[in-house]
C-alpha positions in Angstrom: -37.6 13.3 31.8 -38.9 10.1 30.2 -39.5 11.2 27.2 -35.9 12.7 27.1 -34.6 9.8 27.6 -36.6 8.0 25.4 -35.5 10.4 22.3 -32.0 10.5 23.4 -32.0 6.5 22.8 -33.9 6.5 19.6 -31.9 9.4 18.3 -29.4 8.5 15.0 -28.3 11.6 14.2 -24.7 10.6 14.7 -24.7 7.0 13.2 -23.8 8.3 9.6 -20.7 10.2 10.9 -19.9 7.1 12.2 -20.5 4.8 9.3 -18.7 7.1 7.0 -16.0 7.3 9.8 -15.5 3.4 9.8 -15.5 2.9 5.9 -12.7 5.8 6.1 -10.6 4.1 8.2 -10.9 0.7 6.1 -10.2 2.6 2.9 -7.6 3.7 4.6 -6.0 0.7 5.8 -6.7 -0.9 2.6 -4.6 2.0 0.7 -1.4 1.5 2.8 -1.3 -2.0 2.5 -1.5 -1.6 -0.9 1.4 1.1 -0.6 3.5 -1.1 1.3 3.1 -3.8 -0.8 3.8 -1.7 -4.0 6.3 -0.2 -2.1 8.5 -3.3 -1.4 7.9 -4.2 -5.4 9.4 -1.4 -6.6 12.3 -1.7 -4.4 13.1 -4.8 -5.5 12.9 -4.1 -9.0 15.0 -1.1 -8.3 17.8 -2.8 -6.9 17.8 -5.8 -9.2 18.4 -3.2 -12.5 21.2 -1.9 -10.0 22.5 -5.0 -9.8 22.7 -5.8 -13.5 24.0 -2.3 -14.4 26.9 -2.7 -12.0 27.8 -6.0 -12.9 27.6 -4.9 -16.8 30.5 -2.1 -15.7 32.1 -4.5 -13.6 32.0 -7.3 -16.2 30.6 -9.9 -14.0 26.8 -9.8 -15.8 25.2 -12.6 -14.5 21.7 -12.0 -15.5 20.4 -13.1 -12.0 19.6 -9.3 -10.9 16.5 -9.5 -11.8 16.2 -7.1 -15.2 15.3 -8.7 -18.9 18.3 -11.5 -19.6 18.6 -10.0 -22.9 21.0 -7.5 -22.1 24.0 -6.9 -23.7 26.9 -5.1 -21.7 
């Protein structure tokens, strides 16, 4: 029974799984953040060009939206 014991607590078969589990789950974490921060980015960029193309209809160009101030309406 000793020695069972004894080879149960020496044994690392499992420790890999693990290791690779753990570097998983930071890659992981590491991708959404970077999805969420891309995320919010785009969405910003998106609604700035909104902006400007509605105020070129509109007639009220600014140039604050956010797109290129070069624009001509």
């Amino acid at each position: 029974m000793k020695t069972f014991i004894k080879n149960f607590i020496a044994d690392e078969t499992g420790a890999s799984a693990a290791e690779y589990a753990l570097i998983i789950a930071v890659v992981g974490v590491g991708i959404g953040a970077a999805a969420l921060y891309l995320g919010a980015n785009v969405e910003a960029a998106i609604e700035g060009a909104g902006k400007d193309v509605h105020e070129c209809n509109d007639g009220t160009y600014t140039g604050t939206g956010g797109a290129s101030n070069d624009i001509v309406c």
